[in-house]
VOGU-3710 file (C-alpha; in Angstrom, 3 decimals, decimal comma):
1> xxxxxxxxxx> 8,971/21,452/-20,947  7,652/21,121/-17,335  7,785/24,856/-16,040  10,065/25,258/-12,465  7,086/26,629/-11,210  5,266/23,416/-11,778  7,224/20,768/-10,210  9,180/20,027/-6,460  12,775/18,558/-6,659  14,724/17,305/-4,179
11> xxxxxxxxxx> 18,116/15,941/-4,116  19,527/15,036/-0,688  23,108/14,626/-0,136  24,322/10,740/-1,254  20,885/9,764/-2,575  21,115/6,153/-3,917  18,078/6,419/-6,027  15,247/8,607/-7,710  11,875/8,346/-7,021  9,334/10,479/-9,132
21> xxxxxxxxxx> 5,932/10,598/-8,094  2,763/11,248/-10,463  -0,479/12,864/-9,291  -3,968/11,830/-10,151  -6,304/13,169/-12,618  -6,318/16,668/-13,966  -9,402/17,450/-15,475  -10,894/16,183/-11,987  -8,712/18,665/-9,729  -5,777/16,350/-9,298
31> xxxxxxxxxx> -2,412/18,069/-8,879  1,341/17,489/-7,258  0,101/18,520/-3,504  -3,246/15,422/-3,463  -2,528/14,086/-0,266  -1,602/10,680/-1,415  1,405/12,255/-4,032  2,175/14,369/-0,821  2,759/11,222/1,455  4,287/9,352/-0,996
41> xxxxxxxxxx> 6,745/12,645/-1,932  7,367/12,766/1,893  8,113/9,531/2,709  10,794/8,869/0,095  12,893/12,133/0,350  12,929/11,540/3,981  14,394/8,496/3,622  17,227/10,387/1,847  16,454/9,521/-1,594  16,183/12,036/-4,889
51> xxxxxxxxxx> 12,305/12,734/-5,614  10,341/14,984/-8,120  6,497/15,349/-8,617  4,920/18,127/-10,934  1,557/18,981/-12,336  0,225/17,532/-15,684  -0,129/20,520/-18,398  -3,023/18,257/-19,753  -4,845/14,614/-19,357  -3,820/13,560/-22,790
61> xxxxxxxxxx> -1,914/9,966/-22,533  1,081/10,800/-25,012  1,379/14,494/-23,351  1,653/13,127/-20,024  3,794/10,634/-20,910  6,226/12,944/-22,334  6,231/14,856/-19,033  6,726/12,136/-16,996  9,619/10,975/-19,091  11,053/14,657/-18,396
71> xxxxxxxxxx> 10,348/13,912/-14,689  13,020/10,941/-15,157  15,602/13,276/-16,773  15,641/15,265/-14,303  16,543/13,203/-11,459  20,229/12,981/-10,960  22,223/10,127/-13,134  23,523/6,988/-12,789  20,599/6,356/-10,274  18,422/3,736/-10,057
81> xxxxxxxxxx> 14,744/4,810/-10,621  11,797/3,812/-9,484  7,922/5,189/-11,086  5,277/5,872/-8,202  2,201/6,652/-9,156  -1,762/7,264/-8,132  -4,866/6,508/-9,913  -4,309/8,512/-13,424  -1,021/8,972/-12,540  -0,756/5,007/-12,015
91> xxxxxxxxxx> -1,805/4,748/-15,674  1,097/7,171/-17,251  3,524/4,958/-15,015  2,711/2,283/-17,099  3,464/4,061/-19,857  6,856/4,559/-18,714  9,389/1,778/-20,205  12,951/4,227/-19,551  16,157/1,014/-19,052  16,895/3,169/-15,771
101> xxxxxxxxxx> 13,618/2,432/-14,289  14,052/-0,356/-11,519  10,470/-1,041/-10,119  6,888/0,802/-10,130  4,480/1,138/-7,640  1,004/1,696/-9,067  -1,481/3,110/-6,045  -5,306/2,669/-7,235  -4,903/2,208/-11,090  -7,737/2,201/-12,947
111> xxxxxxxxxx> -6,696/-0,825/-14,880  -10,099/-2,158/-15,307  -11,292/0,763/-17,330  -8,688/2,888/-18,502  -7,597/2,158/-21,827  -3,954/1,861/-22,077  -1,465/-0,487/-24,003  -0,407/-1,877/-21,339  1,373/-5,139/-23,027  4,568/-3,862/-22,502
121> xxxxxxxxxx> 4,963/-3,586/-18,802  2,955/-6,291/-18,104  6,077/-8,435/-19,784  8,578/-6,640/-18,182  10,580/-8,530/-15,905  11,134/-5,907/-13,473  9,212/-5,288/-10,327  5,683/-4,076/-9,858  3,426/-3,983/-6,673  0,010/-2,817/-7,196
131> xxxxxxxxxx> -1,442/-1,064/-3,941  -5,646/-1,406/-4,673  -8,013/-0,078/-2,331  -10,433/-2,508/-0,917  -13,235/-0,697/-1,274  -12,149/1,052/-4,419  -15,494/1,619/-6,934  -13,150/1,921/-10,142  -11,249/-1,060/-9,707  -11,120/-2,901/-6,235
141> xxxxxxxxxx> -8,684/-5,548/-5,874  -10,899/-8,595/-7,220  -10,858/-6,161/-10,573  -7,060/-5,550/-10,100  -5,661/-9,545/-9,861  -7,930/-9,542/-13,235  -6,747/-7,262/-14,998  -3,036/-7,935/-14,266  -3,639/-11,936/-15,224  -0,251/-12,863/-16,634
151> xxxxxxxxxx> 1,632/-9,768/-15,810  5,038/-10,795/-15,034  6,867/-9,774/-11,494  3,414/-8,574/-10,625  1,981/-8,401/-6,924  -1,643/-6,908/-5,830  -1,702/-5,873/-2,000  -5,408/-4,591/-1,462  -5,588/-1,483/1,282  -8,229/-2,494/3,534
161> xxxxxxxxxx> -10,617/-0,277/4,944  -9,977/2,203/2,078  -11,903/3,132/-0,972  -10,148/4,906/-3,700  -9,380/8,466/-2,546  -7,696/6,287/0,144  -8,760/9,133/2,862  -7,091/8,068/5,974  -4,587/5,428/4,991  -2,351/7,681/2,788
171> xxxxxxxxxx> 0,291/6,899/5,912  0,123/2,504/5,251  0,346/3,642/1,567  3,447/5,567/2,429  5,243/2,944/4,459  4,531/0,145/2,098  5,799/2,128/-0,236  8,851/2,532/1,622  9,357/-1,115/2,403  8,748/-2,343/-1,287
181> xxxxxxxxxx> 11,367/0,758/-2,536  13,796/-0,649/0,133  12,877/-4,667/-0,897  15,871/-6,756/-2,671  13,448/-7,848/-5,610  15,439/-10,096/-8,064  16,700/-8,162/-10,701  15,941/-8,566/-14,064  18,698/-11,085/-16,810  19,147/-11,662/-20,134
191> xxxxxxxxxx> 16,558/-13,564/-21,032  14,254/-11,863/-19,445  14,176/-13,858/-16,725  14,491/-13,211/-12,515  17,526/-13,417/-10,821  17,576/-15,252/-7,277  14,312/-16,271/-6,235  10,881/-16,054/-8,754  8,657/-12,896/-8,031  5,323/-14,640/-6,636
201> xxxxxxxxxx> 1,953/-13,000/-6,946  1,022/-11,824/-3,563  -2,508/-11,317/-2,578  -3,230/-10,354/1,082  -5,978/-11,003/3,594  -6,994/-9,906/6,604  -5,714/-11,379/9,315  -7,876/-11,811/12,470  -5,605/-11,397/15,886  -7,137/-12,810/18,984
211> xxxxxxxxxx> -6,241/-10,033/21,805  -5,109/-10,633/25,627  -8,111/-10,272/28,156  -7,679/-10,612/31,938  -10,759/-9,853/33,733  -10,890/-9,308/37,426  -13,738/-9,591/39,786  -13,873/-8,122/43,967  -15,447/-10,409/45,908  -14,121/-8,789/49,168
221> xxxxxxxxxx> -15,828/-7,497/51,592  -19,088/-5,504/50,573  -19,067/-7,493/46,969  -18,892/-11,226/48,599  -22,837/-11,515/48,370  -21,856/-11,210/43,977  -19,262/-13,667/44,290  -21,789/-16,620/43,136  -22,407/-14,739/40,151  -19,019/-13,495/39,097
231> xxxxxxxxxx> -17,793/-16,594/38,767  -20,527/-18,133/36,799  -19,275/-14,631/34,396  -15,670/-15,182/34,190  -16,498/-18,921/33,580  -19,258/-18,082/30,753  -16,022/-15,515/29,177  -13,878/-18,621/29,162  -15,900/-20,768/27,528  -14,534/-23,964/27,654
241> xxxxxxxxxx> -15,047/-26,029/24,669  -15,186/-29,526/25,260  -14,823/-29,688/29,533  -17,121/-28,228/32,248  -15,910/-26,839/34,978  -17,253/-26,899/38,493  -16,750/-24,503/40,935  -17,282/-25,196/44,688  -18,136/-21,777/46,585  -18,224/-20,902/50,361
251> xxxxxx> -21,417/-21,360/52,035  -23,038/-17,665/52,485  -23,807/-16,391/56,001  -27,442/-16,213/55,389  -27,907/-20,394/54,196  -24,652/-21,180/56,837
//
């Protein structure tokens, strides 16, 4: 039994569902407060919805498991549920299998080299978005889209610019987490099939954005000798393509 002591619970007022979080690794100093769990935690009771995270007694799969299926009990009932969890704690969500559960975010899991039966889940019908770190040395995205090959109402999202301890970008991991919680994914049928529109794989790149420049050049009184040459600058930071562009310019005093 997960000890009070050991575990944060919060129940707002006309919560509509239950979030629990799990941490990363314990033998390797990971606990309910990592600052990922911590975002995550934040993010979702703020948004007015029941939350619990605790510590792992131990980094044995079935142990942890057990916990995490206490976790569930203890969020109010009747709610729909939904299994958030980071690196190790990524792996026990997949472990997780409860009816109530409605979707699972898995944050860095180290599906390329943690050895879990993973079969299960990955024919569940129910939502799962995979948040991998672009940089991350266990199992970066590439690694991720691999290992989840066939996984049904799967998506992998890579975090760019982060590696796996996702220092820095705990707050996009938050929010995304937020907006996939909030998403209307189809629902599971009998049959195991999706309701409404098919769950597509969704792999995303960096986009490049072209910014607005204006540049501005004096060429008034003590700057009109630099006039020749600042336009021959703002025309070179143009850069027409296919066109040149001719410029007539007054005559200076000294060759008048």
């Amino acid at each position: 039994m997960i000890a009070d002591a050991r575990l944060d619970l919060v129940v707002p007022d006309g919560a509509e569902l239950g979030v629990v979080v799990l941490h990363p690794h314990p033998d390797y100093g990971g606990n309910r407060f990592n600052p990922v769990v911590d975002a995550i935690f934040g993010a979702v009771t703020g948004a007015g919805w029941a939350a619990i995270r605790f510590d792992f007694s131990s980094s044995v799969v079935d142990v942890a498991k057990a916990e995490a299926g206490e976790a569930l009990d203890r969020l109010p009932g009747g709610l729909p549920l939904v299994v958030a969890g980071y690196s190790f704690g990524a792996g026990i969500a997949t472990q997780l299998l409860d009816a109530r559960i409605d979707r699972w975010l898995l944050v860095a899991p180290l599906l390329s080299a943690a050895k879990l039966e993973v079969d299960a889940i990955a024919a569940d019908p129910r939502p799962k978005l995979i948040l991998s770190p672009a940089h991350d040395r266990y199992c970066p995205p590439a690694d991720a889209v691999a290992a989840t090959k066939g996984w049904a109402a799967t998506s992998v999202e890579p975090v760019d610019g982060a590696d796996h301890f996702l220092g820095g970008a705990t707050a996009p991991v938050a929010a995304r987490a937020l907006e996939f919680i909030r998403s209307p994914c189809p629902r599971p049928v009998e049959g195991g099939q999706a309701a409404g529109d098919p769950v597509a794989r969704v792999y995303r790149r960096r986009k490049t954005r072209l910014r607005r420049l204006m540049l501005i050049a004096d060429v008034s009184g003590s700057m009109e000798p630099y006039s020749h040459a600042y336009h021959y600058l703002l025309l070179g930071a143009v850069r027409p393509p296919r066109r040149s562009v001719r410029v007539r310019h007054p005559a200076h005093p000294a060759h008048a």
